[in-house]
C-alpha distance (Angstrom), angle and dihedral (degrees) to the residues before:
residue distance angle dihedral
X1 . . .
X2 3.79 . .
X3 4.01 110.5 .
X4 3.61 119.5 -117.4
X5 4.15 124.6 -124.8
X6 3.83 102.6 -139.5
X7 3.48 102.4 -107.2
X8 4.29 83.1 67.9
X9 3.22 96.0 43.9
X10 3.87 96.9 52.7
X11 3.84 86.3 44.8
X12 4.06 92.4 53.7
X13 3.74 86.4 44.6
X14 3.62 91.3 51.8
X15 3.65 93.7 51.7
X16 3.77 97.7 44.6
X17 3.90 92.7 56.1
X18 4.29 87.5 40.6
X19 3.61 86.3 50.8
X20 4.33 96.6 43.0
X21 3.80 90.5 39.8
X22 4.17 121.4 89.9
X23 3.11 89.1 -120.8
X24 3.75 102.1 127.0
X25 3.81 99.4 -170.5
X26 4.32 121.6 105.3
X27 3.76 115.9 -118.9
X28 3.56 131.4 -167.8
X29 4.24 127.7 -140.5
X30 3.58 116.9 -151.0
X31 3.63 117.3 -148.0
X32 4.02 119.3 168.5
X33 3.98 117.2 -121.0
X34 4.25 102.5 -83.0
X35 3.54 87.5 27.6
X36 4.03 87.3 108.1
X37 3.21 108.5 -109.5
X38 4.11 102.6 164.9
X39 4.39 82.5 63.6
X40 3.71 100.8 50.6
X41 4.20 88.5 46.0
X42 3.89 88.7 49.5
X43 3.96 91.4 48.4
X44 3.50 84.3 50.2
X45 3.41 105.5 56.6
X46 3.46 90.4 36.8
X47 4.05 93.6 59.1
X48 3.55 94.9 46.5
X49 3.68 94.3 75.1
X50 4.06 89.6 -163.0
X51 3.89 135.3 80.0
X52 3.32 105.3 -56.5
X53 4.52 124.9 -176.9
X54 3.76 112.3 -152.3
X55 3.91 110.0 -170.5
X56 3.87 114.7 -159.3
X57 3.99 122.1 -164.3
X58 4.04 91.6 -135.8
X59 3.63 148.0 26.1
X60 3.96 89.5 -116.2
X61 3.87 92.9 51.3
X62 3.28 85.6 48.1
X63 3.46 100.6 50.5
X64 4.28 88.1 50.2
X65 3.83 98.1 53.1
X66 3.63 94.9 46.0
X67 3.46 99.0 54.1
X68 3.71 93.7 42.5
X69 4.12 83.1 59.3
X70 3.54 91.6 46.8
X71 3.99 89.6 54.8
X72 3.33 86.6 66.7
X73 3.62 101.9 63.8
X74 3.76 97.8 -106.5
X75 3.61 104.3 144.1
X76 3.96 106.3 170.2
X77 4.30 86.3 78.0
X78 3.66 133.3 121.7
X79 3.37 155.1 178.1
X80 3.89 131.1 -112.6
X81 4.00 104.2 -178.8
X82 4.08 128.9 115.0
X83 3.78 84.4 -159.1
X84 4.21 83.0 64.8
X85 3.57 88.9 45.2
X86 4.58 88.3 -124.4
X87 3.15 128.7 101.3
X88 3.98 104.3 -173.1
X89 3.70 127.5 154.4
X90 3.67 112.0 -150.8
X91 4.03 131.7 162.3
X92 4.32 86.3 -80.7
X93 3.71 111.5 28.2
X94 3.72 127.5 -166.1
X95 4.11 110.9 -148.3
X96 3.42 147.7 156.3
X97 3.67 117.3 -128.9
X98 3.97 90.4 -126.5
X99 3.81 96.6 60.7
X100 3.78 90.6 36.6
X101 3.68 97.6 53.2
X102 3.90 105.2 73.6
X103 4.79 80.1 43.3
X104 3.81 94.5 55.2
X105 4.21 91.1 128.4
X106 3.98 76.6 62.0
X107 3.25 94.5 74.7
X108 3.61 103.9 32.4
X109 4.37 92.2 119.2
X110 4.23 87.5 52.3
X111 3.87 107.0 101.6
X112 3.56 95.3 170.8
X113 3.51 131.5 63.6
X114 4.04 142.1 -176.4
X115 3.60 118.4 -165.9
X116 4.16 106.9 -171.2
X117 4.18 116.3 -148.0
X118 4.02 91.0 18.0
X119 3.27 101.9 -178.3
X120 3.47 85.2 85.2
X121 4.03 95.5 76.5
X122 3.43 111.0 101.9
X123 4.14 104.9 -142.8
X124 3.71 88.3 -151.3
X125 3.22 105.1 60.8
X126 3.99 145.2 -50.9
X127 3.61 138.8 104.7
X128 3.80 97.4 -41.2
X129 2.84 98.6 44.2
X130 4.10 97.0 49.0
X131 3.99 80.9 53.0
X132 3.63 102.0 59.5
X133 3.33 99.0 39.1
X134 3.90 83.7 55.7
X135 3.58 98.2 46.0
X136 3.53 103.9 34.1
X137 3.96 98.9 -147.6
X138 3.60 128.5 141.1
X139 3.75 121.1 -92.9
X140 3.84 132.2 -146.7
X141 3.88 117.9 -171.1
X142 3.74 134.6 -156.0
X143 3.77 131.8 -161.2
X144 3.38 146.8 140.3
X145 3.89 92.2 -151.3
X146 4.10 103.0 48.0
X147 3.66 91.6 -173.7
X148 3.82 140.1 90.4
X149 4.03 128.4 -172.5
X150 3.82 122.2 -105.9
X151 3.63 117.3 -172.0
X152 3.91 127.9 -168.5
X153 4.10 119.0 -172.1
X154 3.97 84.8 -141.9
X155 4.02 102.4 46.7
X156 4.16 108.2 20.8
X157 3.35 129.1 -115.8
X158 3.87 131.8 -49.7
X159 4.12 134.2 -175.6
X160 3.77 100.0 -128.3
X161 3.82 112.4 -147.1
X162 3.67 90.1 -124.8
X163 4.37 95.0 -125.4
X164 3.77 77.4 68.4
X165 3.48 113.1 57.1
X166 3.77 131.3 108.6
X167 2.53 114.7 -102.8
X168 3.68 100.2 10.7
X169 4.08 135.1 -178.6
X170 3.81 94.0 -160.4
X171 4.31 110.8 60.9
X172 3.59 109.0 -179.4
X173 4.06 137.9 15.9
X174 4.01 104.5 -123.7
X175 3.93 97.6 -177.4
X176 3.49 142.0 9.8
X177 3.75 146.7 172.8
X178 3.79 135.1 -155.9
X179 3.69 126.9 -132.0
X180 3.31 93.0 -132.3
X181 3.72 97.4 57.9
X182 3.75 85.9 55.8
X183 3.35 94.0 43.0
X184 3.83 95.9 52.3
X185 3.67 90.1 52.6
X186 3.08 101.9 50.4
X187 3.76 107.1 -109.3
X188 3.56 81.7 120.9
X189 3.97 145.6 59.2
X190 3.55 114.6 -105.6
X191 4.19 103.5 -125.9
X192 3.96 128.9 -152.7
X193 4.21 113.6 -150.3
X194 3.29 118.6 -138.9
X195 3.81 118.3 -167.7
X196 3.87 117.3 -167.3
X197 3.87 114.9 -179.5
X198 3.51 106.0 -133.4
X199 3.35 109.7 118.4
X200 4.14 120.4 47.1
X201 3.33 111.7 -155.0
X202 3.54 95.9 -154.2
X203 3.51 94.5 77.0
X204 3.64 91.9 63.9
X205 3.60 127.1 87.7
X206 3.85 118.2 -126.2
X207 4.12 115.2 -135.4
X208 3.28 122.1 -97.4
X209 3.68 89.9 -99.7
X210 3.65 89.1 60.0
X211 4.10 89.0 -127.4
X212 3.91 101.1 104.3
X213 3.91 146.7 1.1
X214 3.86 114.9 -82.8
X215 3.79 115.0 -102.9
X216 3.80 85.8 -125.7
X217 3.32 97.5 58.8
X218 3.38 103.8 48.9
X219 4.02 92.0 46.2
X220 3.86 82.3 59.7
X221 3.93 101.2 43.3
X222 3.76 90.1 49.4
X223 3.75 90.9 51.9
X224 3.33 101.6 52.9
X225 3.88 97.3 48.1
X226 3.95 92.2 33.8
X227 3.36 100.6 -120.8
X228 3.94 97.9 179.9
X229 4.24 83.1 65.0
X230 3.75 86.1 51.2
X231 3.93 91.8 50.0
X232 3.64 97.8 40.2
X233 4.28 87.7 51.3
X234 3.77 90.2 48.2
X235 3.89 93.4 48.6
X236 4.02 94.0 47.2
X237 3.80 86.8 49.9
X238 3.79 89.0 55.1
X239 3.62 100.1 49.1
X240 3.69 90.7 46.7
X241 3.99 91.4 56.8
X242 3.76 82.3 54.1
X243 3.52 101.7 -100.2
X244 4.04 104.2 159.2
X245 3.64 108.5 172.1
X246 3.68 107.9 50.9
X247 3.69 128.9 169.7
X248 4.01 127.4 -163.9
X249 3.44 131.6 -160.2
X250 3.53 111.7 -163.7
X251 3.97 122.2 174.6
X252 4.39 91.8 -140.4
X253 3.78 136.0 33.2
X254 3.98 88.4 -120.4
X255 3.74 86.1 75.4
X256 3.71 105.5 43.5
X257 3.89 92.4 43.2
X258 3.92 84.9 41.8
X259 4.14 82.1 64.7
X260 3.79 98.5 31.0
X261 4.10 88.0 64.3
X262 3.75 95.2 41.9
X263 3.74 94.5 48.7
X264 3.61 92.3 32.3
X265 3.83 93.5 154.2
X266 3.60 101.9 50.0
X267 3.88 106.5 21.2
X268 4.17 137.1 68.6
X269 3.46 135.6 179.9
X270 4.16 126.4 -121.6
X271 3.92 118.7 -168.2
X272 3.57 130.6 151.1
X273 3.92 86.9 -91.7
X274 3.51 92.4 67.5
X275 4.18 117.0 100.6
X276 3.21 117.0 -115.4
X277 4.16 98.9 -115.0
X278 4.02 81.2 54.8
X279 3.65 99.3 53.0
X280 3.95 87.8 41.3
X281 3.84 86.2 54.1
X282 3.82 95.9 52.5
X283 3.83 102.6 41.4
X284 4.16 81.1 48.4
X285 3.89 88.7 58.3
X286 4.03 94.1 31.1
X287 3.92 77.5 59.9
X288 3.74 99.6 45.5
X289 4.02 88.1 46.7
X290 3.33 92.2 -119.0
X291 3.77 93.8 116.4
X292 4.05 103.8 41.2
X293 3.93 98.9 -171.7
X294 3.84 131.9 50.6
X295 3.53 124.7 -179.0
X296 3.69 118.2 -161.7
X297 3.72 131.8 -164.9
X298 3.79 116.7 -163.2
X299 3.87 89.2 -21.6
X300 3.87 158.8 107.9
X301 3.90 86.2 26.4
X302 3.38 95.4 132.6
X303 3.89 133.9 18.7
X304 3.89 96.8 20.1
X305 3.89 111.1 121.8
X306 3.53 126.3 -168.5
X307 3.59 105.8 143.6
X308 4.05 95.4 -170.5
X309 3.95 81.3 55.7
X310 4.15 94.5 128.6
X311 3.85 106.9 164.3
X312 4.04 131.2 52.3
X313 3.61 127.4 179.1
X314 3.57 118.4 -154.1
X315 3.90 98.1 -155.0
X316 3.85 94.4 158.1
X317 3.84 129.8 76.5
X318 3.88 119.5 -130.0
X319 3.52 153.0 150.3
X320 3.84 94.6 -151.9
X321 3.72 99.4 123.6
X322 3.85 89.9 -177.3
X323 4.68 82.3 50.5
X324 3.71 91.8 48.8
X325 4.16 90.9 57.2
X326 3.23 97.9 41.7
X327 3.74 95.0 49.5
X328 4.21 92.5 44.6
X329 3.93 73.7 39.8
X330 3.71 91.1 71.9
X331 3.54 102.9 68.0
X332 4.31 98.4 28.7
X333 4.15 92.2 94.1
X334 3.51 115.3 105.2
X335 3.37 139.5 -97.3
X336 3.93 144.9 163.7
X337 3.80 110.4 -85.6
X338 3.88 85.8 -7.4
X339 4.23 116.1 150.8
X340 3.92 103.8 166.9
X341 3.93 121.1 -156.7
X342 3.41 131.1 -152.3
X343 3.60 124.7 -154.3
X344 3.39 118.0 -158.1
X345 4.01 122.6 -164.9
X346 3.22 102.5 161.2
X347 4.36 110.6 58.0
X348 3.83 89.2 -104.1
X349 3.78 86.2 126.8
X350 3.92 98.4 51.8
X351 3.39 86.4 53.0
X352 4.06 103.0 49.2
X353 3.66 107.1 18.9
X354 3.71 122.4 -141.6
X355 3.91 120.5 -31.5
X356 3.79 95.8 -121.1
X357 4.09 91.1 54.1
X358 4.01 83.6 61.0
X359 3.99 104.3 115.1
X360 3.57 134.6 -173.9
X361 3.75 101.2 -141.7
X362 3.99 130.4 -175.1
X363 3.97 106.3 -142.6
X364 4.15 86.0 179.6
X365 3.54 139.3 11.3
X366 4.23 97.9 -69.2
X367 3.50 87.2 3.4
X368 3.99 115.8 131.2
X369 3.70 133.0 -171.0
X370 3.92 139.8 147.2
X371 3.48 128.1 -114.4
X372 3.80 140.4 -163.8
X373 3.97 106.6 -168.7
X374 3.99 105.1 -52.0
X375 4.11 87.0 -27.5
X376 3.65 114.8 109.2
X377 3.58 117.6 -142.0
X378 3.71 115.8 -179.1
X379 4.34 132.2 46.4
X380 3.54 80.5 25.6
X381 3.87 120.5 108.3
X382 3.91 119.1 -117.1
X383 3.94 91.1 -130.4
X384 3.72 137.5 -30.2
């Protein structure tokens, strides 16, 4: 059994007495990325001591949580998932909503439910929601990023802290903790920004939605001030002040292949094209430092953990708050002697501020909202 810091232990205890309570409202529990997550959902389950449904966004989540139950030396678990190829049911089931959806009368007898990274239920509609509706059981969320985006042609586009949403699946945030708290106590790395003006967002157009810069107009802006020399420079610099573990995120494959060919001995390229043995392969050697760059497209977000991971470029614009933390996100677990950096090209820092000054702040009694500094970043419209 794997001993709790505090800050788990008060969140497991929270959601033990939420879940044994009558109370027949959802909650959410906010823990930041590094926080460990995968231990306060096993202790969890494993305190409930009834049939418990733990819904994880990916087959590599998945994977992590249930083997970090299984270390404990709970036997009666199983897994739910085509992509494992089993379907069992057992007293705590790990699923993914996709392969659970078309089994709901399954899991009729499972009152309580855990859905991991729940920002990702949409309130409106979709499979979750479809399968509590059906069910009727009681839901506790976690996330690091409690917020989804709402956009309206008439008003812009807002991130919704997800407690506030109309209609809304999850009513009331039970627990939460600050990155700075972890931060401060060392739970986390300590990070160093790095903001290089080379690309100015202003020159981009924003999506009709309002959410994000159009494909097309970043394709053109990065062509006409050759942004894959700009990349390549910054990169070179990096592994030349002995940076040996670096990871890009690029918005298109132009840009990552642009840096697999010119670092062709010490750098590969992961996208959601590559096969599964392949991208295995390379994050084994990125790892083992025998590759020393990675450029991602649209990937390792979420559920990619390489604690010793030091160095992220930010080589894609966006106005993704929930993007921008999970790519800083990538390089904030701790390590000994570890001080990450994050190099920004692309104005992703003006616009968010540092990780560790995101705060979970109650503007009224129940009433939720993140902040960066004196900036308010959610229920608050993008622009006019």
């Amino acid at each position: 059994m794997y001993e709790l810091r505090d800050y788990q232990k008060q969140a497991v205890d929270v959601a033990v007495n939420f879940f044994q309570t009558g109370n027949k409202k959802n909650g959410i529990i906010v823990l930041p990325t590094g926080a460990g997550k995968s231990l306060v959902i096993a202790n969890i389950a494993y305190r409930l001591d009834a049939p418990v449904l733990i819904f994880q966004p990916s087959k590599e989540i998945l994977e992590q949580n249930y083997e970090k139950l299984c270390s404990y030396g709970v036997m009666d678990v199983g897994i739910f998932s085509a992509s494992f190829g089993r379907k069992e049911v057992r007293k705590i089931t790990f699923a993914t909503i996709g392969s659970v959806k078309s089994h709901k009368d399954y899991f009729r007898l499972f009152r309580y439910v855990i859905i991991d990274e729940c920002h990702g239920v949409n309130a409106e509609a979709g499979m979750y929601k479809d399968f509590i509706e059906t069910i009727q059981c009681k839901v506790l969320g976690l996330t690091a990023t409690p917020y989804r985006l709402y956009s309206s042609r008439f008003y812009g586009s807002m991130l919704r802290f997800i407690t506030r949403t109309n209609p809304r699946i999850f009513n009331e945030m039970l627990y939460a903790v600050q990155v700075r708290t972890l931060l401060n106590r060392g739970y986390l790395a300590p990070m160093n920004y790095y903001q290089l003006n080379i690309v100015d967002t202003s020159r981009l157009k924003v999506n009709s939605t309002g959410a994000d810069f159009t494909d097309a107009s970043v394709r053109r802006y990065y062509r006409e001030i050759k942004f894959n020399d700009s990349l390549e420079n910054i990169i070179r610099r990096l592994l030349v002040a002995g940076r040996s573990s670096i990871l890009v995120f690029t918005r298109f494959i132009d840009e990552a292949n642009h840096i697999a060919r010119t670092f062709s001995d010490c750098a590969a390229v992961v996208s959601s094209d590559t096969s599964k043995t392949d991208r295995e392969n390379i994050l084994r050697l990125f790892k083992n430092k025998q590759i020393k760059v990675v450029a991602n497209v649209g990937v390792l977000t979420t559920g990619f953990d390489f604690p010793e991971l030091a160095t992220v470029v930010l080589a894609r614009p966006t106005m993704s708050l929930a993007l921008y933390y999970q790519m800083c996100g990538r390089a904030i677990r701790p390590f000994p002697g570890k001080v990450s950096w994050v190099v920004d090209l692309c104005g992703n820092y003006k616009r968010f501020g540092r990780v560790d000054d995101l705060e979970l702040r109650q503007t009224k009694p129940g009433i939720w909202a993140v902040f960066s500094g004196a900036k308010q970043l959610t229920n608050v419209y993008f622009r006019k």
